[in-house]
C-alpha positions in Angstrom: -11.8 2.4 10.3 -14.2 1.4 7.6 -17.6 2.4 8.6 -20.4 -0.3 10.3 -22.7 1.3 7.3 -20.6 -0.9 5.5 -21.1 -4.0 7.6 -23.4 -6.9 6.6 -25.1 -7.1 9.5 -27.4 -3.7 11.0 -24.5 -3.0 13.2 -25.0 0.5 11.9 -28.3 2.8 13.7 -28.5 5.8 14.9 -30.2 4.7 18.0 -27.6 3.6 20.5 -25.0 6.3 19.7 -25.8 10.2 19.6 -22.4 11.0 17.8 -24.0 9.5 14.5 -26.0 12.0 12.3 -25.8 10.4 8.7 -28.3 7.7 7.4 -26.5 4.5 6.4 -26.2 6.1 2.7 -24.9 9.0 3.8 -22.4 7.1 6.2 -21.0 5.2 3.1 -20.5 8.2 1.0 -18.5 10.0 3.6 -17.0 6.7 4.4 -15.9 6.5 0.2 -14.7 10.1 0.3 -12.5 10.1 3.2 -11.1 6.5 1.3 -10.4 8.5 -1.6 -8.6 11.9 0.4 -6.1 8.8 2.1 -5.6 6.6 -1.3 -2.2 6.5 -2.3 -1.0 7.2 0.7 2.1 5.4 2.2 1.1 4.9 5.4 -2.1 4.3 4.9 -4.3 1.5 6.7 -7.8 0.1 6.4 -9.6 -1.0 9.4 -12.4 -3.4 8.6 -15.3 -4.3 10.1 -15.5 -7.7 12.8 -18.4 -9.4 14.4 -17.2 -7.9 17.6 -16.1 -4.3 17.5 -14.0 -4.8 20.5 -12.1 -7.0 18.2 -12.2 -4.0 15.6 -10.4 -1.4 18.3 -8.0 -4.5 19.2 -6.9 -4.5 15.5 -6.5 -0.5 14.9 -4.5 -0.4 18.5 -1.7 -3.3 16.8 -1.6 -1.3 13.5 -0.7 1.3 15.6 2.1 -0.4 17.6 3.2 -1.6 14.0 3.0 1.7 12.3 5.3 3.2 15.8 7.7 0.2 15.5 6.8 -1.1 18.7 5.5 -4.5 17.2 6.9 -6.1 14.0 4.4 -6.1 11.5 4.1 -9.0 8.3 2.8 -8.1 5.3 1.8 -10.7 2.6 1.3 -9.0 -0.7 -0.3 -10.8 -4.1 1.6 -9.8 -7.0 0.7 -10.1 -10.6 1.9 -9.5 -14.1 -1.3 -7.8 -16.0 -1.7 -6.6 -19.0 -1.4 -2.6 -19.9 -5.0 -2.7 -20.3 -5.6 -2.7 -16.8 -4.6 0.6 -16.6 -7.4 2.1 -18.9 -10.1 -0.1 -16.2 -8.4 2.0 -13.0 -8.7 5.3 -14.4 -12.1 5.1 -14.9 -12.9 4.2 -11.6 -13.7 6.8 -9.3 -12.0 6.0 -6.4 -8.8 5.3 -8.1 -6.0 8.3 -7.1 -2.5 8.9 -8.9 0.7 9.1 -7.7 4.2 9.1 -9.0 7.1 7.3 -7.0 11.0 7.2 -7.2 12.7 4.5 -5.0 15.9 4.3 -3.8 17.5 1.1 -2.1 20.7 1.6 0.0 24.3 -0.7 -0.5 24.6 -2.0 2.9 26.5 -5.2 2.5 27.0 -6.4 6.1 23.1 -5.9 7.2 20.5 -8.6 5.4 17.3 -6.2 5.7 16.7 -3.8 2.8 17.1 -0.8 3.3 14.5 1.6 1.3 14.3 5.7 0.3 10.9 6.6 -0.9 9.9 10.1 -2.8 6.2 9.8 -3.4 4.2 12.8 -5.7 0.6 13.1 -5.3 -0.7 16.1 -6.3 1.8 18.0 -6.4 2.9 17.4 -3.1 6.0 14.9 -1.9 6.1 12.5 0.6 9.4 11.1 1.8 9.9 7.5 3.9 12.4 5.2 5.2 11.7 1.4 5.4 13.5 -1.6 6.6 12.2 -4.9 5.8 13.0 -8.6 5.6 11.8 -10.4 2.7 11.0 -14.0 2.9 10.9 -16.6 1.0 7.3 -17.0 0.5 6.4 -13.4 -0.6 5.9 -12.0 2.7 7.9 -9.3 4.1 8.8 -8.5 7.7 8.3 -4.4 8.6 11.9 -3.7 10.7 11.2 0.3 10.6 9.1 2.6 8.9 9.1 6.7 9.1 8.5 9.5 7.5 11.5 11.5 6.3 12.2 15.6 6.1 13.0 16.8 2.7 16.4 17.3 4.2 17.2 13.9 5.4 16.0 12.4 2.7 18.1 14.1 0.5 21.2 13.6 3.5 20.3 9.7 2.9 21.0 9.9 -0.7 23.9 12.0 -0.7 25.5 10.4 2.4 25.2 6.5 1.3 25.8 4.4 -1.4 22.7 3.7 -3.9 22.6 0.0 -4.8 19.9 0.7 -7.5 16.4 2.6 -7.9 13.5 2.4 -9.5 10.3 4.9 -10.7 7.1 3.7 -11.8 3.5 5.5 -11.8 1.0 4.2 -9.8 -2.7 3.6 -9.5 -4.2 2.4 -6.4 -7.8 1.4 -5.7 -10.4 0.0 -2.7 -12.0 -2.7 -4.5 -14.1 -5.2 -2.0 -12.1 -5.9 0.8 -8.8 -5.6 -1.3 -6.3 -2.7 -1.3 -5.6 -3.1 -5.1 -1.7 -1.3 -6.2 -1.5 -1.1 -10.2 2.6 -0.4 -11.0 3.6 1.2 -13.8 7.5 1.2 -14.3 9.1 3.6 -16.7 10.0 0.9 -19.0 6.4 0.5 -19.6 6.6 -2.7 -17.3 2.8 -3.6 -15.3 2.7 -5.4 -12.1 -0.4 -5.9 -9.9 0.0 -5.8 -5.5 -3.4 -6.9 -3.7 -3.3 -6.7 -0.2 -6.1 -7.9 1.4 -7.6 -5.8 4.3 -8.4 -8.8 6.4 -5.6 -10.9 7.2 -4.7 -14.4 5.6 -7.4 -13.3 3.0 -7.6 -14.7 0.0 -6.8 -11.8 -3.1 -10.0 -11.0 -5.2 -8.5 -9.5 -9.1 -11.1 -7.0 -9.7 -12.7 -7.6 -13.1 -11.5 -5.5 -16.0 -7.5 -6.5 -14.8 -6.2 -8.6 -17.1 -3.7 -11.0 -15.0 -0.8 -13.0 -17.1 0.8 -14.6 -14.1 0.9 -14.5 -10.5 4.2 -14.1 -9.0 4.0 -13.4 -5.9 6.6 -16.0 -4.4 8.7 -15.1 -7.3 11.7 -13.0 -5.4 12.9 -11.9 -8.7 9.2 -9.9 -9.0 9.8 -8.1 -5.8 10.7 -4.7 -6.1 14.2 -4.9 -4.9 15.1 -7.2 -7.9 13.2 -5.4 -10.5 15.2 -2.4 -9.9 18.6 -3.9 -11.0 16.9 -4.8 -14.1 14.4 -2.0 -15.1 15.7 1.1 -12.9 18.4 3.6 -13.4 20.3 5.4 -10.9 18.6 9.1 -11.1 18.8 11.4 -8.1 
């Protein structure tokens, strides 16, 4: 939940709640360093603040029920074709974190979802997932199932089943406004831009210093899937 410090209104005082300690300065900080400890990962989402903050609890108990696959969740990402100078803008920005990823998609020819293996590096550390998703037409995708894999069933999963293609990219990822902002860097030297906003049906803001060439984010040949029969290789 991003902190009322943050709000544009004085929701934020230390006068009608005795669990608050930190000025409104002091609030933001910790509010930027716990961003920072999170970025990157897979599972991560951003509450933002709402004129009511009854809505605000409303909107972190759904993303639960989403995140627990007890409500299907929708996710309409931006995507854009930037320029590799873009990645010289994130790295000097200090919220920006690392991460290295290697993605596996699963040959199942009788189901129409897409099935997904995820190994995710950061810091030295790896992260496995599972996801099932529908992609639409229109650049959104439909969340079937998402969880967190052992090291061992991730590896069962790409021993046991057949691997319809993969792909492995580096990438940057950034809170910029009200904008979860993905930089992708595929091992081909390929760059690709994801903006999802925090606040839903928002509009994407590019942050300035990305240099965008196209947007193409109904493009289905852009979506990850599709890229990796073009710019990945099979590598276990």
């Amino acid at each position: 939940m991003v902190t009322a410090a943050r709000a544009e209104n004085d929701a934020y005082t230390l006068e009608n709640n005795q669990a608050r300690t930190e000025s409104k300065e002091e609030a933001i900080l910790l509010d930027q360093k716990t961003l920072q400890a999170w970025s990157g990962h897979s599972n991560l989402t951003i509450i933002e603040n709402t004129p009511n903050f009854y809505e605000k609890v409303e909107n972190v108990l759904e993303s639960c029920l989403e995140t627990l696959g007890l409500q299907i969740a929708f996710r309409n990402q931006r995507k854009y074709i930037v320029d590799s100078s873009s990645i010289e803008f994130l790295e000097l920005q200090q919220l920006c974190s690392k991460s290295k990823i290697h993605q596996f998609y699963l040959d199942y020819p009788d189901s129409s979802y897409e099935h997904r293996i995820r190994n995710t590096e950061i810091d030295g550390k790896n992260y496995y997932t599972m996801t099932i998703q529908e992609k639409m037409e229109n650049g959104t995708s439909k969340l079937i199932q998402k969880r967190k894999l052992s090291l061992e069933e991730y590896v069962c999963y790409l021993e046991k089943n057949p691997i319809r293609s993969s792909i492995h990219k580096t990438r940057y990822t950034l809170l910029y406004q009200k904008e979860y902002v993905r930089l992708d860097i595929f091992d081909n030297g390929f760059v690709m831009l994801e903006i999802e906003p925090m606040v839903k049906g928002g509009e994407a803001i590019i942050p300035e210093g990305l240099h965008v060439i196209e947007d193409v984010s109904t493009q289905t040949s852009y979506q990850n899937a599709a890229l990796s029969k073009t710019l990945g290789t099979w590598s276990a």
